[in-house]
N, C-alpha and C positions, 0 to 999 in steps of 0.2 A: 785487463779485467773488464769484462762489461759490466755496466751499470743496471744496479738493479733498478727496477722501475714499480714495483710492485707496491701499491699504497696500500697501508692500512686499516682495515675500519673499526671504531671502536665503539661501542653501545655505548648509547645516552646516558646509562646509568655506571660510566667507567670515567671516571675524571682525565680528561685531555687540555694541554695548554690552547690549543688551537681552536675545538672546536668549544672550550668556557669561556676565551675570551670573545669569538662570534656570540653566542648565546646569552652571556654576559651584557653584551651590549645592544640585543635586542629586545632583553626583559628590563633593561635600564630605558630605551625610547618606550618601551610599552607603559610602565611605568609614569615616568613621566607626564606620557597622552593620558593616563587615567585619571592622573590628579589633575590635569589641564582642563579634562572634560567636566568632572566635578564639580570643582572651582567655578566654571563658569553655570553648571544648573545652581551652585548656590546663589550666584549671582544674582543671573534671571529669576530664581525664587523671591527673593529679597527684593528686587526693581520689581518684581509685580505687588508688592505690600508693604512698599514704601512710604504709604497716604495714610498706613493704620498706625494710631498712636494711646497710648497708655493715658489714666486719667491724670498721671501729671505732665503730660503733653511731651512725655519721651517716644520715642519711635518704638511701636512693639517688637518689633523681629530685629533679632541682631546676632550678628555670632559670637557663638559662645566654644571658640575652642574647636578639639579633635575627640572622636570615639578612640577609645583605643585600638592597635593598628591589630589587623587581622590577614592571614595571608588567603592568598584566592589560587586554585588550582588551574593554571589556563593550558593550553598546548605548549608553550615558550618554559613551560615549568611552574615554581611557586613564585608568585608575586605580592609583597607586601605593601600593603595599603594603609591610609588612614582616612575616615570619610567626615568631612569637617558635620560638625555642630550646631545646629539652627535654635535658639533659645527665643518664645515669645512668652514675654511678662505676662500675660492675660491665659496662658496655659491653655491655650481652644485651638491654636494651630501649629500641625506637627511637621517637618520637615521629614520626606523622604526620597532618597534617593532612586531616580528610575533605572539609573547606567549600575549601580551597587546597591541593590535590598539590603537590607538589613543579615537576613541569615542569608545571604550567599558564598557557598563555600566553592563550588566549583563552574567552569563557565558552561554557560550553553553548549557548546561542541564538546564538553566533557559529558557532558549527561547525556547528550545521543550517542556518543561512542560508546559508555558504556554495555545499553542494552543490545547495543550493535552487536558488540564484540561478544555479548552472550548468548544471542539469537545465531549467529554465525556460527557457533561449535565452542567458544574457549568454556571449560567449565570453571563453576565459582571458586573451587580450590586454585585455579591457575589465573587466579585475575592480576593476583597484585606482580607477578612477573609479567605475565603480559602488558600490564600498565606502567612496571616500572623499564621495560625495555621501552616504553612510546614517549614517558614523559620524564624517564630518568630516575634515579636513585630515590629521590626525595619526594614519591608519588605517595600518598597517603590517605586513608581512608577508605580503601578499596578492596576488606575484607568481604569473606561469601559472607557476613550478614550482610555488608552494605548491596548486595546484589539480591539478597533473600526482602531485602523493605523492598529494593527496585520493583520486584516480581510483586509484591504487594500493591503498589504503585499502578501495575499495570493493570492489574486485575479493576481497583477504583477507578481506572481510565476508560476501561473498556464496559464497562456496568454504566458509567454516565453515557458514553456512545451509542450506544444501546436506547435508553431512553432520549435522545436528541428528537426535537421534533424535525417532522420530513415536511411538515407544511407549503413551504417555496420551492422546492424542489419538481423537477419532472423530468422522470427520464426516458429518451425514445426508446433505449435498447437497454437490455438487459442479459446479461450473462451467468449462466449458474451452473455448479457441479457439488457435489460431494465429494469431498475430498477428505482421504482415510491416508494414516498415517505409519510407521511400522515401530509403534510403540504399544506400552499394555494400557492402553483405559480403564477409566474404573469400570465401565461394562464394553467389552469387547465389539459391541453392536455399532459402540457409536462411533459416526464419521463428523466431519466438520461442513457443513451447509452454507456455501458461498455466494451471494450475489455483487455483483458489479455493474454499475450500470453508467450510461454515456447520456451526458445532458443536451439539454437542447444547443450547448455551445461547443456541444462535440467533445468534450474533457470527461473522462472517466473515474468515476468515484468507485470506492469502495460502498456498499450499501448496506451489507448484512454479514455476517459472523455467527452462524448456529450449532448446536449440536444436536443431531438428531441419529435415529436409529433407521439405518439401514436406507438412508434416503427414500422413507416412505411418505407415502402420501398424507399421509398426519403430519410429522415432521413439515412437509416442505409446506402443508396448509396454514402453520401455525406461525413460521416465518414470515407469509407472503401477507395472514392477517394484522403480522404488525405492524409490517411496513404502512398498512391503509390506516392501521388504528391510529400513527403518530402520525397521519396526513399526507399522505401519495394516494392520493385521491384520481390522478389521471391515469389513465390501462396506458404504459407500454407500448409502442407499434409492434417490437417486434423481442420475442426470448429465444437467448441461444442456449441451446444447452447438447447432453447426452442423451441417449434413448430410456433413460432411468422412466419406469412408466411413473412414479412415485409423483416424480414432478408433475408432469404433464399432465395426469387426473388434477392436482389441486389446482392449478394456474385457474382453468375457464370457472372455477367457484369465487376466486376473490379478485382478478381481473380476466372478465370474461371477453373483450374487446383484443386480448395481445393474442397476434398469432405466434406458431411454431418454427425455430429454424431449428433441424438437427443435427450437428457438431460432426462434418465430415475426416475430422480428424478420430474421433472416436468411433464413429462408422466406418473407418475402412481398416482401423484395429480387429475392430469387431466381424469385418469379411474376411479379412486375412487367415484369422483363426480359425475359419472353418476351411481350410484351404489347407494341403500339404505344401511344406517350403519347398519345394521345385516350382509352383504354378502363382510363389505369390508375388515376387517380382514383375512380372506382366499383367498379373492380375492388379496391382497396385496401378500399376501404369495406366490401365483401363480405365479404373474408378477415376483416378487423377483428371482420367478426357471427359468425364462428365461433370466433374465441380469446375472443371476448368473453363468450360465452354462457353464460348460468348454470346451465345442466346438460349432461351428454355428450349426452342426448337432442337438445334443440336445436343444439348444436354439429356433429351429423351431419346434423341438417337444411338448415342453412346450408350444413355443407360439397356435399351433394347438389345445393343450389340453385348453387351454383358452377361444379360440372359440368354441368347442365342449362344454362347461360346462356352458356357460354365453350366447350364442350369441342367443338361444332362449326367454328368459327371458329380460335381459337386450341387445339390441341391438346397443344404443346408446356407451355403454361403449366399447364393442368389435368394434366399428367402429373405436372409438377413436382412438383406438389401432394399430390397422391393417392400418390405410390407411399411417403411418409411417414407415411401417414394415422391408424395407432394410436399412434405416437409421439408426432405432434404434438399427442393427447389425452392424453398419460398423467398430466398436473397434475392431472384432476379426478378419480383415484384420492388426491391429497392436501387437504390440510386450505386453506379455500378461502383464510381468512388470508395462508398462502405463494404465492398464485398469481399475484401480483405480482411475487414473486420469483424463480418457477421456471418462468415460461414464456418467458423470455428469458433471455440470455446479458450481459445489459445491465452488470453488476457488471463484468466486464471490458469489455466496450465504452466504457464512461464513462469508464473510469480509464485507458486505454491511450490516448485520445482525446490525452491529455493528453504521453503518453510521446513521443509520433507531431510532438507540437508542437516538443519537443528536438529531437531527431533531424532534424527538417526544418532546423533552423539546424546541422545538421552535415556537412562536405562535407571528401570526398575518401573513400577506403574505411577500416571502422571494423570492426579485429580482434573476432573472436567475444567472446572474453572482456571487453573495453570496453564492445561491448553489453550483454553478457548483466546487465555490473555496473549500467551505466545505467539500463536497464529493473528492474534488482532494487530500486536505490536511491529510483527516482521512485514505481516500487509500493508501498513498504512504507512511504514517506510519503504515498499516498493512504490507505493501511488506515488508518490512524486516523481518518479521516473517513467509513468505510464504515457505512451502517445497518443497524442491529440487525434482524435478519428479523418482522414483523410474528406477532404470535400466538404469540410464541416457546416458550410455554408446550405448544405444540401437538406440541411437537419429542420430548416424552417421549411420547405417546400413536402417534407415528410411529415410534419406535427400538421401545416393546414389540408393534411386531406388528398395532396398531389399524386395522381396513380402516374408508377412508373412499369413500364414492361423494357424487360432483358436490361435494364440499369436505366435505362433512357423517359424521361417525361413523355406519360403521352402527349401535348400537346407538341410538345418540339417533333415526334417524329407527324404528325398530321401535318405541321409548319413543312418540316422539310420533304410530304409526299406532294 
């Protein structure tokens, strides 16, 4: 008879001798290391106010005991604690612990997985199963209210964001789209108003989170005035965006110094669709040979051949094209490095891609402010994964003023004529 080989698997939250006793003995070393760690800040607390003494010359600080033991929700499961007790005679200084606060119920990587796992699609009725397959039977507290304060949570999170000053701050590039979702708003007008911008050390932030109507030129004037009001005081070199005209009127009113780049990914959406599918595969390829090109010179050549090949047949599409024409070149005024980065709007596109995937598991109509918090929250969990801008180095030779043509310094190609 062959042997079967076929192993088992059995959820976290199904009692196994095998995998209680592995787990068993890792929330017993976790343990452990916690009261170890404790122990020793009461320590250190204690050795720093050892020389304070009471008026009958008793030592003031001294221990007094355990709080009662409380259990903390970690990934390894429930772990029960007790956080010793710091008593001073003179009642003026308090003992707190920085490793175990006071109300701490569950750990740090518990509280981002949560709004993870509900920005992701699980909805609040299906938490405590989703949580109790992650952290086992004994998961607790993880009713849809406890995910209804979250969302509360967020909202306070994102309102303080909001008002943060920009003072220090300056960014060379800037990235923005309007980004519309397919759920009901409380007025169907409104989209989400995005800025992202890249610092002088090349690291890209999130900047801005609005809602506005119809990406108009009100709208995107009232964002860009806030950004100056909390102090972004320096213009931008350079804005990438879509051909939305909304934008592009407000920009030169509140920074009148940034020029325009425009988002060849949505431009050649935008050519394609005038275009019958038999002619857009080649026509794509075309467009491709002029963003792609290694200098302005050939980028107008290509774009020439475009117009020469289409603009009798389809008219519409070649207009599309052309009435953006110096914009859509204005990257190889920068450093060739960034041109990956700054001839597409892509940094938002990718990451909202993701926003777009929630919101689809969401139904029925969803108040401005729940969006706004949603989309702030799931954003600022992509920013940590966003890439450093290529050539970053390049970013101080852009801020003092350094002209480059087709990616390259002019000075360096004068050096090398």
């Amino acid at each position: 008879m062959k042997q079967d080989n076929v192993i088992g698997l059995k959820s976290p939250g199904v009692p196994s001798a095998a995998t209680d006793a592995l787990t068993d003995l890792l929330r017993d070393g976790a343990r452990q290391m916690l009261a170890a760690a404790i122990e020793a800040e009461v320590q250190e607390f204690l050795a720093r106010h050892q020389g304070l003494q009471d008026e009958q010359g008793r030592q003031r600080l001294v221990r007094n005991g355990y709080l009662p033991q409380r259990t903390i929700q970690t990934g390894l499961g429930d772990i029960e604690v007790k956080a010793p007790r710091v008593r001073d005679r003179a009642k003026q200084i308090r003992f707190s612990s920085a490793i175990l606060p006071p109300y701490l119920r569950r750990t740090k990587t518990i509280e981002e997985l949560l709004p993870w796992l509900y920005l992701k699609g699980i909805s609040t009725g299906d938490f405590s199963e989703a949580m109790t397959s992650l952290l086992g039977r004994d998961a607790s507290g993880l009713s849809p209210s406890t995910i209804s304060r979250l969302k509360d949570s967020w909202k306070d999170e994102h309102g303080r964001w909001c008002k943060r000053s920009l003072a220090n701050k300056h960014y060379v590039y800037l990235w923005v789209d309007g980004v519309h979702f397919g759920v009901r708003l409380e007025d169907a007008s409104q989209c989400m108003l995005v800025v992202i911008g890249a610092t002088a050390e090349g690291k890209k932030e999130l900047v801005a989170i609005g809602d506005g109507y119809r990406e108009s030129e009100a709208s995107w004037k009232e964002v860009l005035l806030d950004l100056k009001a909390r102090g972004l005081k320096v213009d931008p070199k350079l804005a990438i965006g879509d051909g939305a005209l909304g934008f592009w009127k407000a920009l030169p009113q509140v920074f009148g110094h940034t020029r325009g780049q425009r988002c060849w990914v949505h431009k050649t959406a935008n050519v394609l669709n005038k275009l019958p599918k038999s002619q857009q595969p080649k026509a794509k390829a075309a467009l491709q040979d002029i963003w792609m090109a290694a200098s302005r010179e050939d980028a107008h050549r290509a774009f020439d051949s475009f117009i020469v090949n289409y603009e009798a047949k389809y008219p519409k599409a070649v207009q599309t094209l052309v009435k953006d024409r110096d914009a859509m070149l204005a990257f190889y005024d920068f450093p060739a490095e960034h041109w990956v980065h700054i001839r597409t709007s892509n940094p938002i596109e990718s990451t909202f891609a993701t926003v777009r995937l929630r919101t689809a598991k969401t139904r029925g109509c969803v108040s401005r402010q729940s969006m706004l918090a949603m989309v702030f929250m799931l954003a600022k969990s992509a920013e940590r994964g966003w890439r450093k801008l290529k050539g970053a180095q390049r970013l101080a030779e852009v801020i003092a003023g350094v002209e480059f043509k087709d990616g390259v310094p002019e000075d360096a190609k004068k050096i090398a004529a």
